[in-house]
N, C-alpha and C positions, 0 to 999 in steps of 0.2 A: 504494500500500500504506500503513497506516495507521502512523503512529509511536508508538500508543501500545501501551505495553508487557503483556503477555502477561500475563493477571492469577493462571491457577496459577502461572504462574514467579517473579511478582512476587511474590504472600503467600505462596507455600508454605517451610518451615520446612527447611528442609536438614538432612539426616541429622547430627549432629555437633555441629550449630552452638549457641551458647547464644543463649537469646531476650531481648531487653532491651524489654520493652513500652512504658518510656518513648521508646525511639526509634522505635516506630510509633505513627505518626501517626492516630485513629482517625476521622478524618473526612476522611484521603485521598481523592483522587477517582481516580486512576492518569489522569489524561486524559480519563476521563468524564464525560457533561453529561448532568444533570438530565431537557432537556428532550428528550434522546433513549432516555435510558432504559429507557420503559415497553415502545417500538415493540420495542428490543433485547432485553427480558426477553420479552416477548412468542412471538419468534421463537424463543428458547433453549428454551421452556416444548414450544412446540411438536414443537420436535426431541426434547426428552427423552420426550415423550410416544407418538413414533415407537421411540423406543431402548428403552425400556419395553415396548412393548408386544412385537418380538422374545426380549426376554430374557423374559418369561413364557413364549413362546412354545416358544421353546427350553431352557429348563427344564435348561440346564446349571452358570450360575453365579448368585450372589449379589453385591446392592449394600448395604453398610452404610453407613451416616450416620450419623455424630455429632457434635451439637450439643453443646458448652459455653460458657459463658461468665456474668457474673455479674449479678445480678436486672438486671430491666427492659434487658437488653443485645437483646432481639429473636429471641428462640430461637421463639415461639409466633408471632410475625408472619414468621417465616422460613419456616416449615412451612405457615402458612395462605398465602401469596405463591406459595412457590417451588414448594413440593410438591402442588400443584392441578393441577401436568403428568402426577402419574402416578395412574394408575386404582387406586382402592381396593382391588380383588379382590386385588391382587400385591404390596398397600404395606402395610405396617404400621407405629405410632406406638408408641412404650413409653416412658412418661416412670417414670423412679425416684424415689422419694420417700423418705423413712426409714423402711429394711426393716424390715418385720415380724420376729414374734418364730421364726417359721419358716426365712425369711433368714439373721436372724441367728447358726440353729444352723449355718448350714453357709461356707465358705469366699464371702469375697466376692462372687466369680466364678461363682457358683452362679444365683442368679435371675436374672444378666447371659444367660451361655450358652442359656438356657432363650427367651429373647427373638429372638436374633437370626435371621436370615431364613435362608429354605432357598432350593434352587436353583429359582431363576425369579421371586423375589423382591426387594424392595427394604425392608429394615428402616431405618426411623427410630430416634435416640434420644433424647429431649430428657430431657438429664443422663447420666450415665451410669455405668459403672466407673470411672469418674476420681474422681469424688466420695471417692472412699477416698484420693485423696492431695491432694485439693481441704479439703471440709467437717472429714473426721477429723484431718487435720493441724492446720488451721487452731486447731479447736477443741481438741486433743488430748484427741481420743476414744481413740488409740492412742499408745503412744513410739514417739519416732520410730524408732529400730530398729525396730519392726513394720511403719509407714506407708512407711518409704525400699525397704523390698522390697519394696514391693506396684511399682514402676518394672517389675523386673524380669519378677512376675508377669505383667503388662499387656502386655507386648514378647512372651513369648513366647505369652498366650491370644491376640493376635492373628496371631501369626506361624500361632501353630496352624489359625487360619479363613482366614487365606491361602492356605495350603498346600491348603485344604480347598473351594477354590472361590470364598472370599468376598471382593468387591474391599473396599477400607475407606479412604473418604476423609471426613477431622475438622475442623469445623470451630470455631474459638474465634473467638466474635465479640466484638469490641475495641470498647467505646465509652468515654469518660472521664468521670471522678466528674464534670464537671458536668453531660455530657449525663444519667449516672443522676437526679439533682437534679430535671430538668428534667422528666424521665420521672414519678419518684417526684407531685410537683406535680400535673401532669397529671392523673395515676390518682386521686389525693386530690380536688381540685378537680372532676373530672367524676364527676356520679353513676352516668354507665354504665360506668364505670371503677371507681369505688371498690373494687368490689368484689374486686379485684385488690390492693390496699394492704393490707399488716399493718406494724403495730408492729416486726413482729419482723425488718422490711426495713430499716428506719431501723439495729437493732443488728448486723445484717450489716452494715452501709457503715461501721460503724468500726472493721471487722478489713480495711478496705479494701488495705492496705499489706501486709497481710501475704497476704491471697487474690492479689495480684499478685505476690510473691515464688511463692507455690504455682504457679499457672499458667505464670511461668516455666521453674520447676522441670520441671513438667509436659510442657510444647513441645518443652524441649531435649532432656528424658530418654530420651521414648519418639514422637517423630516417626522414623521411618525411612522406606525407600524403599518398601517394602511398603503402611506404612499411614502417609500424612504427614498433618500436621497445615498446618491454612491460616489464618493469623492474618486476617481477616475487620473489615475498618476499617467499623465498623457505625454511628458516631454520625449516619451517612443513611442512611432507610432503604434511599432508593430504591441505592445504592452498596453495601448488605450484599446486597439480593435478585439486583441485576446478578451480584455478585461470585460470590456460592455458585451461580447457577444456570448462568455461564458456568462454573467449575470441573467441578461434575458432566456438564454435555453434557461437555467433554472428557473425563471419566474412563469414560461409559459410550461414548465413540466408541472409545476405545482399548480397551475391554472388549470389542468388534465381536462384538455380538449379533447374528447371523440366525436367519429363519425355517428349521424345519426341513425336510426333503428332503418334499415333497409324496408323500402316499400312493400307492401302488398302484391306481389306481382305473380303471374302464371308461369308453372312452373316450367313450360315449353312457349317459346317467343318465338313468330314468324314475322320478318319485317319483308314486306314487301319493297 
């Protein structure tokens, strides 16, 4: 039996607990090696794709996904890696951007609710209703009295799609200002990248200290048992794709999707 440690039990955020991101480490490997990686994502992708394909099947619950974490952290190489196990018909992506002026008439939680996946489904998020105590705090779009309830809003809009069917596993992927650096370089330097680099990336990474007080805030507030959050050691990539895609097979194994009771049918079928 293997002695390396269990990697939802390792990253996942304990109801309670407060989150100190300088003491994870974001280039952890938990005991994993590189050059076995790809064979083991491989095989996870495949099972998910098996788990997938019951839960559309059976059309009784919902998987939510959500991706946070801050520029060039691997939100978009996570989804193109990991989420190429599940079949388009059943999966949906919704990345949020800065709400329109529609959005904005109505409670936060309004264009979020309106995204999320029905039963037999698998909703992605890349970003998400955190941004309201991520970006608005950060910047103080709101006081904080307005931003510090939005904790409690979030605990119970999700308690509500729990209750309602929807499993909901979070993930915040951890890389350190210098892997951004390195990232940021990269994108500039290569012109099939560039096109990914703004100005306005450079003056995010100098509220850097304070978006990591945010997401702490964040992890401790509103991870529960229902919907936990998984701090995601992403500064490799190959160690963020292992990680997120060994968590989801086990959250949709424990979701124990099967096919439905086979129809009614005669027991000799002639199709013309």
């Amino acid at each position: 039996m293997s002695d390396r440690p269990d990697l939802r039990g390792a990253l996942r955020v304990k109801s309670g607990t407060k989150v100190n991101l300088s003491k994870l480490d974001p280039a952890e490997t938990h005991g994993r090696q590189k050059e076995t990686a790809e064979e083991e994502i491989s095989e996870l992708l495949g099972r998910m794709a098996q788990l997938q394909d019951k839960l559309w099947a059976e059309q009784k619950h919902a998987l939510l996904i959500v991706l946070q974490g801050i520029d060039a952290s691997g939100k978009d190489g996570t989804i193109r890696r990991v989420m190429t196990a599940f079949n388009p018909q059943g999966c949906v992506v919704a990345g949020f951007k800065v709400p329109t002026g529609e959005e904005l008439a109505h409670d936060f939680l309004w264009r979020i609710h309106k995204r999320t996946p029905g039963k037999g489904e698998i909703g992605i998020f890349n970003r998400s209703h955190y941004e309201q105590v991520l970006v608005v705090r950060v910047h103080d779009l709101e006081p904080k009295k307005a931003w510090s309830r939005h904790y409690e809003h979030i605990r119970n809009f999700e308690t509500l799609l729990t209750d309602s069917g929807t499993t909901i596993v979070k993930f915040f992927l951890h890389i350190s200002k210098d892997e951004q650096r390195q990232r940021f370089e990269e994108r500039y330097n290569d012109p099939k990248k560039r096109w990914k680099f703004s100005l306005a990336d450079l003056e995010e990474r100098k509220h850097w200290d304070d978006y990591t007080a945010a997401y702490e805030d964040a992890l401790s507030k509103t991870s529960t048992d229902d919907a936990p959050w998984y701090v995601i050691p992403a500064d490799r990539n190959w160690m963020r794709n292992l990680a997120v895609a060994s968590i989801l097979t086990a959250t949709l194994e424990d979701m124990k999707p099967a096919y439905p009771p086979e129809p009614d049918l005669p027991k000799e079928l002639v199709i013309a």
